[in-house]
C-alpha positions, 0 to 999 in steps of 0.5 A, spaced: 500 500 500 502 506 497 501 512 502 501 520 500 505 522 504 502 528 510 499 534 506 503 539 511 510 536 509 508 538 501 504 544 503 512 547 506 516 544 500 511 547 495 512 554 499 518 554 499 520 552 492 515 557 490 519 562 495 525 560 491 522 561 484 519 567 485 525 571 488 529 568 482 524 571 477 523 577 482 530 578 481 531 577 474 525 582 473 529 587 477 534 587 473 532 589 466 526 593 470 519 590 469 518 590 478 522 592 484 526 587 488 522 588 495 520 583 500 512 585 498 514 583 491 516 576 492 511 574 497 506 576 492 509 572 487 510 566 492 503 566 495 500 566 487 505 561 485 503 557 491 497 557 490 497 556 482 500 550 484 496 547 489 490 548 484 494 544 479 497 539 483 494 537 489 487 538 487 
């Protein structure tokens, strides 16, 4: 028997590398000057692409 492992566990790892991700392209983008590099920037893209994710995967 297969188990899913704990909902928690994924939901952290999918934060974070949504974190990671996002504080790249946030980065990238402040480069060539399409967004600011703040803190508020990166959460907004973390929490979007997070819940992006979960839409896609676990639902």
């Amino acid at each position: 028997m297969a188990s899913d492992g704990d909902i928690r566990v994924l939901l952290v790892l999918n934060l974070l590398l949504s974190a990671t991700f996002s504080a790249v392209v946030v980065w990238g983008a402040s480069l060539v000057g399409l967004a600011s590099f703040t803190a508020e920037t990166i959460l907004l893209g973390t929490f979007a692409l997070a819940f992006l994710t979960y839409l896609v995967v676990l639902r």
